[in-house]
C-alpha positions in Angstrom: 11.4 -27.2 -12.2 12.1 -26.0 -8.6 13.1 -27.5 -5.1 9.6 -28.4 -4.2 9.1 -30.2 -7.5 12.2 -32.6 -6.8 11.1 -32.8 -3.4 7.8 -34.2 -4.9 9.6 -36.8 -7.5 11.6 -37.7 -4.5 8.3 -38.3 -2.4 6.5 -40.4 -5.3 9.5 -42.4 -5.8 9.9 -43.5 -2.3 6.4 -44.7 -2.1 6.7 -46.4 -5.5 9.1 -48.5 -4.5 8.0 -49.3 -1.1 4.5 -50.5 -2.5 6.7 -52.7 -4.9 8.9 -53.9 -1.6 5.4 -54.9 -0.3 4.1 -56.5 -3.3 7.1 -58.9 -3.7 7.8 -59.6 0.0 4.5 -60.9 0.7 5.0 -64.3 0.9 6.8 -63.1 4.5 3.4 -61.8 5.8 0.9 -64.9 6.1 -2.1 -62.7 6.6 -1.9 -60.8 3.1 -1.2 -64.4 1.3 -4.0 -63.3 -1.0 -2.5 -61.4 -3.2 1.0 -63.3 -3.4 3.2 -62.8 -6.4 5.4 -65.6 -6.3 6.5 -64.7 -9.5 8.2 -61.7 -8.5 9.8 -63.3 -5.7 13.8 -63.4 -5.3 14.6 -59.9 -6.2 17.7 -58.4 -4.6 17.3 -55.8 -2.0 19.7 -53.7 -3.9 17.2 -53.2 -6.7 15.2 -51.1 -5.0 18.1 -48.5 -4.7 19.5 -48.6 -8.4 15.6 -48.8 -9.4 14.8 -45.3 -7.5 18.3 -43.7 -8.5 17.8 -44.6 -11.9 13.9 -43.1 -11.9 14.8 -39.8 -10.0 17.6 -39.1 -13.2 14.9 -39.8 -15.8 12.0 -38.3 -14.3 14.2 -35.4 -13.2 16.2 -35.0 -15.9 13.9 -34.5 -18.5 11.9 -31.9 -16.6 15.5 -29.9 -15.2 16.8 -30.0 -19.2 14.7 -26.6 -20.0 16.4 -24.5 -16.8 19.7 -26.3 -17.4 19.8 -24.8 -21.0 18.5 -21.5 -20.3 20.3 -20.7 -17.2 23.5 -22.1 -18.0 23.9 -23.1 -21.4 22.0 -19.6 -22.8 24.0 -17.7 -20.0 27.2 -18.4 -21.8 25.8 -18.4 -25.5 23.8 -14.8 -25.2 25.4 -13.1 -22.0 26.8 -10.6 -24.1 23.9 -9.0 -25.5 22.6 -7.2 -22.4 23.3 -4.3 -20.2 26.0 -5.4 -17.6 23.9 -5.3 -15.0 24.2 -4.7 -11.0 21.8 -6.0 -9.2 21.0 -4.0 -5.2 19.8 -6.9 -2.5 21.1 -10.0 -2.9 17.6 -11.9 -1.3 14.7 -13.7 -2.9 13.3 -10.8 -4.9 17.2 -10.2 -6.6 17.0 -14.0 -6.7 13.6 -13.9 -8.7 15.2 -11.3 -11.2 18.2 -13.1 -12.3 16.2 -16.0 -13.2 13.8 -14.1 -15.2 16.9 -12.8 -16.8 18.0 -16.5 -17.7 14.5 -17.4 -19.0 15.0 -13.9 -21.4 18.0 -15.4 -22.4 20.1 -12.0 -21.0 18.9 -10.5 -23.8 17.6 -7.1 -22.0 20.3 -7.9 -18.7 23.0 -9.4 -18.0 24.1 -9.7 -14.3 27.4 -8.9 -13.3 26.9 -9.0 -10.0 25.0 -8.5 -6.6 25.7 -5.6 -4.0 24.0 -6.7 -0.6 23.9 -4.8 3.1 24.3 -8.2 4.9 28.0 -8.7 4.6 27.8 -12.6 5.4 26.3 -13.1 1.9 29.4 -10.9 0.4 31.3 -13.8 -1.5 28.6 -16.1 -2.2 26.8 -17.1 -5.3 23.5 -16.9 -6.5 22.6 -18.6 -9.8 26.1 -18.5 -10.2 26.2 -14.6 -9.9 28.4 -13.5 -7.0 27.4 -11.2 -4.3 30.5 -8.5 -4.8 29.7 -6.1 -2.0 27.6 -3.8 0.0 26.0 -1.5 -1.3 28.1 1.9 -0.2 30.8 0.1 -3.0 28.4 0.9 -5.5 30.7 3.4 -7.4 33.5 1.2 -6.7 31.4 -2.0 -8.4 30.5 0.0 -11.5 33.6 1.3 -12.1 35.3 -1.9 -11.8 32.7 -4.3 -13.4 31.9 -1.2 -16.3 28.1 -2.1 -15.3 25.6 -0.1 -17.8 22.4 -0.7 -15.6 21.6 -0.9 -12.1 18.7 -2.8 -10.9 17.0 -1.9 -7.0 15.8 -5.5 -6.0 14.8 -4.5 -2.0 11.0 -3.6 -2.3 11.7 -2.0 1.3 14.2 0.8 0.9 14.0 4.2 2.4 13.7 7.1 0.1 17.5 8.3 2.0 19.0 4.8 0.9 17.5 5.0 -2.5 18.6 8.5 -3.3 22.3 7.6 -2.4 22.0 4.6 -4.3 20.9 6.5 -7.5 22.9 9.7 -7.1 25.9 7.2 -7.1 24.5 5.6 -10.4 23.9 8.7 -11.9 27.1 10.5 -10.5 28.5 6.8 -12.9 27.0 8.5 -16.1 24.1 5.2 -15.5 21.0 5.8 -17.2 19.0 2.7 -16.9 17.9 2.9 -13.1 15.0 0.1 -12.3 13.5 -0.5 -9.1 11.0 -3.4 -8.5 7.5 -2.2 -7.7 5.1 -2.2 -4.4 4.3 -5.8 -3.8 0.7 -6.3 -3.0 0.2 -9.8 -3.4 2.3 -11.9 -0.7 1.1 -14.7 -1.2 2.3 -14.9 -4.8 5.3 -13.6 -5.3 6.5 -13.0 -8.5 8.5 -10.5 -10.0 10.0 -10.6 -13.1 11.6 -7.7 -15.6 8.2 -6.9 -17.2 7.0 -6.1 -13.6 10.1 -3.7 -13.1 9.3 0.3 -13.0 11.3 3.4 -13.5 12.5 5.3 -9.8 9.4 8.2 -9.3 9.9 11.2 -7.9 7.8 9.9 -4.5 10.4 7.4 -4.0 13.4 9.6 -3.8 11.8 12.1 -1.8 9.3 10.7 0.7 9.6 6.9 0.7 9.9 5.8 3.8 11.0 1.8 5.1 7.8 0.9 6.5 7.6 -2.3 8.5 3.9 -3.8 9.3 2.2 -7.1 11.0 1.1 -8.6 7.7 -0.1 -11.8 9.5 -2.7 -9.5 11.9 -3.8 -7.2 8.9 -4.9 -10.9 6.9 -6.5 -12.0 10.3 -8.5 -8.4 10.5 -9.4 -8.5 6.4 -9.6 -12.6 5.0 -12.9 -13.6 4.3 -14.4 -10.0 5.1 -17.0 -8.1 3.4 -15.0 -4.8 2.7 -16.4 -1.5 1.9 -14.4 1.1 0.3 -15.4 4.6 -0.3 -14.0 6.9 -2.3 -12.3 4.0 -3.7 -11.2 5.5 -7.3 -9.2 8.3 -5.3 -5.2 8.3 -4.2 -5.7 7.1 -0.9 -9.3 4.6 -1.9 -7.7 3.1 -4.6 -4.4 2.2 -2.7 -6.3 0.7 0.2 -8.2 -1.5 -2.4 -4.8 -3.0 -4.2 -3.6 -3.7 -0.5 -6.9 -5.0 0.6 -7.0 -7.6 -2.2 -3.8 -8.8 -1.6 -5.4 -10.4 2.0 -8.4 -12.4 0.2 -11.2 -10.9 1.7 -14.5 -12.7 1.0 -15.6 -9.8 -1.2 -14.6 -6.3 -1.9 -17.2 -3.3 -2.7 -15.7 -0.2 -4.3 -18.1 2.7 -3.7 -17.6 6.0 -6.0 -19.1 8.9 -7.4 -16.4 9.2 -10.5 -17.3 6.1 -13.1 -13.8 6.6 -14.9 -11.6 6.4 -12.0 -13.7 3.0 -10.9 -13.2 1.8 -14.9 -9.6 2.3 -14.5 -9.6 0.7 -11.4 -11.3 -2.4 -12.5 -8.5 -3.0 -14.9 -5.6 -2.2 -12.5 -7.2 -5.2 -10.5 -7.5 -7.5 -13.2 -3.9 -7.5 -14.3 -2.9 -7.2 -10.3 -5.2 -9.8 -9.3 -7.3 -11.4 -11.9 -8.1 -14.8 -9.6 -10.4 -11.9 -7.6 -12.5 -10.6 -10.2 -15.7 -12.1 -9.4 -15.2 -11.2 -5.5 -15.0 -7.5 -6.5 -18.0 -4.9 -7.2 -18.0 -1.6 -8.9 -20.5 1.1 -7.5 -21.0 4.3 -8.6 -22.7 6.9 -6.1 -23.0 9.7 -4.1 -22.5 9.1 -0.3 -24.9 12.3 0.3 -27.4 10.5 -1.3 -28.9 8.0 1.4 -31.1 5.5 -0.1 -28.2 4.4 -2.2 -26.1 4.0 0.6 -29.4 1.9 2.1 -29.5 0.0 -0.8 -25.3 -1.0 -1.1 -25.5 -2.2 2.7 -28.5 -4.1 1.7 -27.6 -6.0 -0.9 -24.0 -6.8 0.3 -23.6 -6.7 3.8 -20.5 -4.7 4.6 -18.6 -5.8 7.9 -16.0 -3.8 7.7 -15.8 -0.1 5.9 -12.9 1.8 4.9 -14.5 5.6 4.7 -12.4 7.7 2.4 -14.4 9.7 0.0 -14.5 13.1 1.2 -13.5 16.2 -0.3 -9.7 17.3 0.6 -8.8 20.5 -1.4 -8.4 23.2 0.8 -8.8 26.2 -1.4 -11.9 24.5 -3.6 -13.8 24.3 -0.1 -13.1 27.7 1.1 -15.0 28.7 -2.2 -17.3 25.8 -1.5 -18.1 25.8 2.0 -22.0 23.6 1.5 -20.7 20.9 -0.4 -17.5 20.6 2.4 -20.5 20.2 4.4 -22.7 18.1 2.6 -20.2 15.7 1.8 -17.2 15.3 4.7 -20.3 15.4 7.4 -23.8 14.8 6.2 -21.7 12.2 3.7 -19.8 10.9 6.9 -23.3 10.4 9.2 -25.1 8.5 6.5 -22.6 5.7 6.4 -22.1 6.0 10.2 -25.8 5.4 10.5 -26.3 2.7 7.9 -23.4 0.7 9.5 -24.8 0.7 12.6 -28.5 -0.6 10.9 -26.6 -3.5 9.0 -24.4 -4.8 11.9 -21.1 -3.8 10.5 -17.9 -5.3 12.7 -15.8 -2.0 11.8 -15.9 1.6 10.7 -12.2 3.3 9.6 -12.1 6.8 8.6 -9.6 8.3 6.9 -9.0 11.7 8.8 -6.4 14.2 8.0 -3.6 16.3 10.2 -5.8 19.3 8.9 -8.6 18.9 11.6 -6.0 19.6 14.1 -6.7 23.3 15.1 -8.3 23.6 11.8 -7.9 26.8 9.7 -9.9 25.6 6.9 -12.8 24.4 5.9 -12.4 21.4 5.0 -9.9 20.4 8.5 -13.0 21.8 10.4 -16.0 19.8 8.8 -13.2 17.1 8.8 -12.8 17.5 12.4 -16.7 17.3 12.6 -16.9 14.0 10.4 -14.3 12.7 13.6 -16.8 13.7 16.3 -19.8 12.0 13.9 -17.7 9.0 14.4 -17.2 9.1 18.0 -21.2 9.6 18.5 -22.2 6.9 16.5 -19.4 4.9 18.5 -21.3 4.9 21.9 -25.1 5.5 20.4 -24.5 2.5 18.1 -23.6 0.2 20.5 -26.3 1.0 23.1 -28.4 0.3 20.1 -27.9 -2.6 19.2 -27.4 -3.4 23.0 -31.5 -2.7 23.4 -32.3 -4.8 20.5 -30.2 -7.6 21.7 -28.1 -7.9 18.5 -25.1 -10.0 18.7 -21.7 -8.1 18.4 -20.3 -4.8 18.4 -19.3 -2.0 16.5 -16.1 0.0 16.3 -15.7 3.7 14.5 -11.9 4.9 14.4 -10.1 7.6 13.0 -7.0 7.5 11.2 -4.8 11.1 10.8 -2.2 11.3 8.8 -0.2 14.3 7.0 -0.1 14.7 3.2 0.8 12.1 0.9 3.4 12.4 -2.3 1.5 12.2 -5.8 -2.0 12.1 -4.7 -4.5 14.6 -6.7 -4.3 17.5 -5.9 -1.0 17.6 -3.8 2.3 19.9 -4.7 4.4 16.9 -6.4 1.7 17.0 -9.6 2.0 20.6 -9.5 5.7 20.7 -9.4 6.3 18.4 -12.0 4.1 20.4 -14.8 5.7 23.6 -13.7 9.2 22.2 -14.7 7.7 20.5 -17.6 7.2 23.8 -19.1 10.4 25.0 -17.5 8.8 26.6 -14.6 9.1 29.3 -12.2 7.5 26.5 -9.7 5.5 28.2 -7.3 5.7 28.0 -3.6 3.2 29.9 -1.2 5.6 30.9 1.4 9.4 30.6 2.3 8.6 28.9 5.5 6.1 26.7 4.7 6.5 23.0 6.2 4.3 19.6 5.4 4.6 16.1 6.8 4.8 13.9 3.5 5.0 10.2 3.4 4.3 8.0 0.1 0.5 6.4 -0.7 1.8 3.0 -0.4 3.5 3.8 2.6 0.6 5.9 4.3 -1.8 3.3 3.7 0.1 0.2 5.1 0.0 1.7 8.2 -3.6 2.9 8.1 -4.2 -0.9 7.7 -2.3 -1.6 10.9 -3.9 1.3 12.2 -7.4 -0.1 11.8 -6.2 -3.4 13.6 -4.8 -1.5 16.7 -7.6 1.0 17.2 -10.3 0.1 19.4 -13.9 1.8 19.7 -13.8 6.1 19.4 -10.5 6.3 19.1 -8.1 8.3 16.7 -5.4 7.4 15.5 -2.4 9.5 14.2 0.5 8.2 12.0 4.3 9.2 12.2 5.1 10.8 9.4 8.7 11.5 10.4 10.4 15.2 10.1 8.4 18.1 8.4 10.1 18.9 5.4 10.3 22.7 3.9 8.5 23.0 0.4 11.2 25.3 -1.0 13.9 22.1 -0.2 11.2 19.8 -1.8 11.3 22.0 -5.0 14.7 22.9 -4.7 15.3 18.8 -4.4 13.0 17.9 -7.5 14.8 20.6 -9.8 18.2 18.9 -9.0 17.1 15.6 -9.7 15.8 16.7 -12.7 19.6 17.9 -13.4 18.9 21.2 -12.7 20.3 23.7 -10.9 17.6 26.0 -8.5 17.4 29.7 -9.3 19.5 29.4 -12.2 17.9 26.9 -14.5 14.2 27.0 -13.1 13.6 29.6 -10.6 11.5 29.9 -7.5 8.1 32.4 -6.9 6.5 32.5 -3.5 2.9 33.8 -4.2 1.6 34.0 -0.7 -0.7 31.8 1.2 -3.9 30.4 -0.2 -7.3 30.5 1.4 -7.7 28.1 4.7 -3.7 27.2 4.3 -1.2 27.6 7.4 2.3 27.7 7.6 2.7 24.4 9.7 0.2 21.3 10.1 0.4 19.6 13.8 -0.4 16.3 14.2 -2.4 17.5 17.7 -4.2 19.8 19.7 -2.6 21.8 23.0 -4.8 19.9 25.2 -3.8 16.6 23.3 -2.0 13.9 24.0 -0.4 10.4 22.2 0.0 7.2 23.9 1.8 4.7 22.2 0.5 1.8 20.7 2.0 -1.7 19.8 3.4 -0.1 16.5 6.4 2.6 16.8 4.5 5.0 14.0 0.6 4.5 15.2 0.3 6.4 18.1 -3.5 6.9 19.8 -4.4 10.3 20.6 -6.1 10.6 24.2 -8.7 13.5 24.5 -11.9 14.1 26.3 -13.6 16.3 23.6 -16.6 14.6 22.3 -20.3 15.0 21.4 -23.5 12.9 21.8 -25.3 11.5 19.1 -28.2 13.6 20.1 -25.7 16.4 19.9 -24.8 15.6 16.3 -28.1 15.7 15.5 -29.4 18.8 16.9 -25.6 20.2 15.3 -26.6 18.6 11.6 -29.9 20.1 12.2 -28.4 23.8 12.2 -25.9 23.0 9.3 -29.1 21.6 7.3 -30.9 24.9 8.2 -27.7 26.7 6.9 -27.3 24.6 3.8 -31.2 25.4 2.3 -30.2 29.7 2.3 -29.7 30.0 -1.6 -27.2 34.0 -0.9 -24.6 33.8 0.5 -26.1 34.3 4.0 -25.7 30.4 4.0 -22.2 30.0 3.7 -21.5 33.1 6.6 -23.7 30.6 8.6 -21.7 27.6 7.6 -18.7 29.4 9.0 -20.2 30.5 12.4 -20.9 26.5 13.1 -18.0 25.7 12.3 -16.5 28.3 14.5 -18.9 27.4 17.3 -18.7 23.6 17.4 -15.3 23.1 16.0 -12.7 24.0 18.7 -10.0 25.9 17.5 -11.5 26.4 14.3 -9.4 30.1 13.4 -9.7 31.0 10.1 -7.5 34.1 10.8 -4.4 32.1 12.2 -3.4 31.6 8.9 
């Protein structure tokens, strides 16, 4: 029993009563005569009143019994069984929470009281729990209230926020820290203690307060055919649990690993199970092209989300063909089949790694971002001589590395100190951008509504942050102290790796865009899509040398057609 449903009792009851005003006052109106009930005549007005007052308590009252008992009478029967309980962000989701605790009868939690940022809240109640403070009195509240668990109940926090507020729990001796998790589904909100997650690692050290136009990202995505690659990967599978939460018309998840699309089919149906029949699972390779003919055949696409590729720096030094294969041949063949089967838009994840690439995989990445560009112009001169209706758009999205994705340092860090370490850091000096998945690919989203036709984009990552603070960080949070608990070893710098990743070239340049952290990158560098072929030609020619002649030739390509591709400047 909520508002809206006493609003509705309300509603009913006033029409009720106004049919039965009409029924017995007919005699008044000649022309419905007809249907006279002279028997009913004579009433008071007045019993219209008590007869509505008397049906809203009984028709309310029975249905508001069950949330008086639990949230009031339970509270003061069972509120001692609980944790005492502080509860950060006094606003709907902290809301949400207390009344889950009042339908658990406080047997897990029981609140104490709220700490809230917007001090005109300070003082008022909520569910009869009083807002106590803000939140730098969050000693000062545990102290004082001898609270035994604190509960993190604003879903948008920045990781600098979030550490003080859990350094100041734990400096408390508090060991149950919650936090609620990444909301995907805005249009059904509900989060309850079942739903409530443990603080990671990613959120103390690289969460950032993201802030996006929802109501443009549902206008780009609802009622969309979407088509994700890569989709069972960090960055596919977080752009699939955002995408779903925007009701697009039907979602294709396109991947080469069966497991990770398994485990992704049942992440989605406890996350949305109302979507199940509007998403597909396909396994496949994007090098191999009739599959990708036959995927666009059978379902359309009009929008693509490209991010399968391969990303490990060192693996594709080794590996330099399959880089190839995959991040350019892999790249064309969607670009191409898009084109064919009239798709609206084409975004591809890039990486700040094609920026005066020293590896591998930044250069055939680079490459995959010229493919784009080509197929930008060509595709819509094509389907310009064949008089198609509409219009294509290919744009690339850059962005730095993400915290906890495969393959990244977090992983690693965390099973060096599970063993006790030494963790391992390439060099002293070593610098990333890092931002959260969640975080990265909410503004991809709104990324792929700003960006128009060839452009790239490039995300603001914030401040680059030194991998030997990052380790020294995670050691102390695992109550630790550096170099005396768990040491450090710098090993030197792997293969295709460089001290510092830019976001741009020298001769490049950002403009800004409607959003402060998507900027658009301005350069004149670009190649023909007769030019990519006659390029993809040579790489082909490359690719068929069984010695190792063919990777030396995959190299010089690289070098030739990649512009400041220097694999010594590392």
């Amino acid at each position: 029993m909520g508002i809206n449903d006493l609003c509705n009792i309300v509603n009913a009851i006033i029409v009720a009563n106004s049919v039965l005003m009409v029924l017995i006052w007919v005699p008044f109106a000649p022309a419905l005569q007809f249907i006279s009930l002279p028997h009913l005549s004579g009433f008071p007005r007045s019993i219209f009143l008590i007869d509505g007052f008397i049906s809203l308590i009984l028709l309310s009252g029975i249905r508001i019994s069950k949330r008086l008992y639990l949230e009031v009478i339970a509270k003061k029967r069972y509120g001692k069984q609980g944790k005492k309980t502080i509860i950060i962000g006094a606003g709907n989701t902290g809301e949400m929470i207390v009344r889950d605790m009042a339908r658990q009868g406080f047997s897990d939690f029981y609140p104490i009281g709220f700490l809230d940022d917007d001090k005109t809240r300070i003082g008022t109640y909520i569910h009869g729990i009083k807002v106590i403070g803000t939140t730098n009195k969050i000693r000062d509240a545990i102290r004082k209230y001898n609270a035994e668990a604190v509960i993190i109940a604003i879903p948008s926090l920045d990781h600098k926020t979030i550490r003080n507020i859990y350094n100041a729990a734990k400096d408390s001796k508090i060991d149950t820290i919650k936090i609620v998790p990444k909301i995907y589904d805005f249009h059904k909100l509900d989060i309850n203690l079942k739903s409530l997650e443990e603080i990671r690692i990613e959120d103390l050290i690289g969460r950032q307060a993201v802030k996006v136009n929802y109501e443009e990202i549902e206008g780009f995505l609802k009622d969309k055919i979407i088509l994700i690659t890569g989709a069972g990967g960090s960055i596919g599978s977080e752009i699939t649990m955002q995408v779903c939460a925007f009701h697009p018309r039907k979602v294709i998840l396109f991947d080469i690993d069966e497991t990770a699309l398994h485990n992704m089919s049942l992440k989605l149906g406890r996350s949305f199970p109302y979507s199940k029949d509007k998403i597909f699972f396909i396994t496949g390779d994007i090098r191999d092209e009739d599959r990708i003919e036959e995927v666009f055949k059978t379902f359309s696409p009009q929008i693509v989300f490209h991010a399968a590729a391969y990303k490990h720096v060192p693996m594709m030094e080794y590996n330099p063909k399959e880089a190839v294969k995959v991040n350019m041949f892999g790249t064309y063949l969607l670009a191409k089949a898009s084109v064919d089967y009239g798709v609206e838009k084409f975004i591809m994840i890039s990486t700040d790694k094609a920026v005066s690439p020293t590896s591998i995989m930044g250069a055939t990445k680079r490459m995959a971002e010229h493919i784009c560009k080509a197929f930008n112009n060509a595709g819509n001169q094509q389907l310009a001589v064949s008089n198609q209706d509409g219009r294509i758009e290919f744009v690339s999205v850059r962005f730095g590395n993400v915290l906890g994705s495969r393959g990244s340092v977090l992983p690693l860090f965390l099973e060096q100190l599970r063993y006790g370490g030494p963790l391992t850091i390439t060099h002293r000096e070593m610098q990333r951008y890092f931002m959260t998945i969640p975080e990265a690919v909410s503004l991809v989203l709104q990324a792929s509504v700003i960006g128009k036709g060839e452009e790239v984009l490039v995300l603001d990552m914030g401040e680059p942050i030194k991998i030997v603070e990052l380790a020294e960080e995670l050691i102390r949070i695992h109550g630790l102290e550096p170099y005396k608990d768990v040491d450090l070893e710098f090993i030197g710098l792997r293969p295709g790796e460089k001290l510092f990743e830019e976001i741009l070239t020298a001769e490049e340049e950002t403009v800004a865009s409607k959003h402060k952290k998507v900027f658009v990158v301005k350069n004149s560098e670009k190649y023909s899509l007769d030019d990519i072929t006659t390029i993809l030609d040579k790489f082909g020619a490359a690719l068929k040398e069984k010695s190792s002649d063919g990777d030396k030739q995959i190299r010089h390509l690289l070098k030739k057609y990649v512009k400041h591709f220097n694999e010594d400047s590392h």
